[in-house]
C-alpha positions as CSV (number, residue, x, y, z in Angstrom):
1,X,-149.7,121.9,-73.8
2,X,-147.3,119.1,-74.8
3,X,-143.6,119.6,-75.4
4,X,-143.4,118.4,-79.0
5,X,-141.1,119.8,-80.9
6,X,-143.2,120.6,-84.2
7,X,-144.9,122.6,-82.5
8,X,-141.8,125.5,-81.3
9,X,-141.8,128.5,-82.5
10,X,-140.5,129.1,-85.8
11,X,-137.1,130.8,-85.7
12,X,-136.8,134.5,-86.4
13,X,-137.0,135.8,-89.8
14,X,-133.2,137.0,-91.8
15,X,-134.4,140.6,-92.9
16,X,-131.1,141.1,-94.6
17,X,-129.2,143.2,-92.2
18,X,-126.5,140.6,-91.8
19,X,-126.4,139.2,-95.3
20,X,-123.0,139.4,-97.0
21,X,-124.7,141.2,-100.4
22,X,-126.2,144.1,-97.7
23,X,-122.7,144.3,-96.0
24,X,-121.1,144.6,-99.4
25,X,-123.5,146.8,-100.3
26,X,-123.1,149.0,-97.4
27,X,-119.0,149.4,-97.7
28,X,-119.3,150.5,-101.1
29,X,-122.0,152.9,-100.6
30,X,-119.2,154.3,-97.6
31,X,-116.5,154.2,-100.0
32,X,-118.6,156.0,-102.6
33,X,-119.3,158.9,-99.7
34,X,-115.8,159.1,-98.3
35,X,-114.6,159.6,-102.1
36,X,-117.6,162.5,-102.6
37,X,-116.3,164.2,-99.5
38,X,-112.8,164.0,-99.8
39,X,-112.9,165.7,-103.3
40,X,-115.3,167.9,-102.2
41,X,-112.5,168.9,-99.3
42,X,-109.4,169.0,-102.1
43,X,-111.9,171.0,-104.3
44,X,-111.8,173.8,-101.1
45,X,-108.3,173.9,-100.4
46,X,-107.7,174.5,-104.0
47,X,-110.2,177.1,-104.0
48,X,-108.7,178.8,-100.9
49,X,-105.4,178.6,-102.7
50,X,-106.6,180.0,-106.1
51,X,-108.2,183.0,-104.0
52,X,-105.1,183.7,-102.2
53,X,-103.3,183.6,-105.0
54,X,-105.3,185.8,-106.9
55,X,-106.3,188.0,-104.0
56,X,-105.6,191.8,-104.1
57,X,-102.1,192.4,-102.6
């Protein structure tokens, strides 16, 4: 067993996670959710709204 440097181990493989095109990727896929629930919030208080408005009084 020598200490020659060719023989090292090779250095770990990149599998993407910290890649600026998969961080990109991941903030607009959050943006794309936090959109989807907000309207889908917005689309319940104006349903509660049109059902109170409309409710028998």
């Amino acid at each position: 067993m020598t200490d020659d440097p060719a023989e090292k181990a090779a250095p770990p493989r990149d599998l993407g996670a910290g890649s600026e095109k998969y961080k990109e990727k991941a903030v607009a896929f959050r943006v794309l959710i936090y959109v989807v629930v907000s309207h889908v919030l917005a689309g319940f208080i104006w349903l509660l709204f049109y059902l109170g408005e409309h409710a028998p009084k």
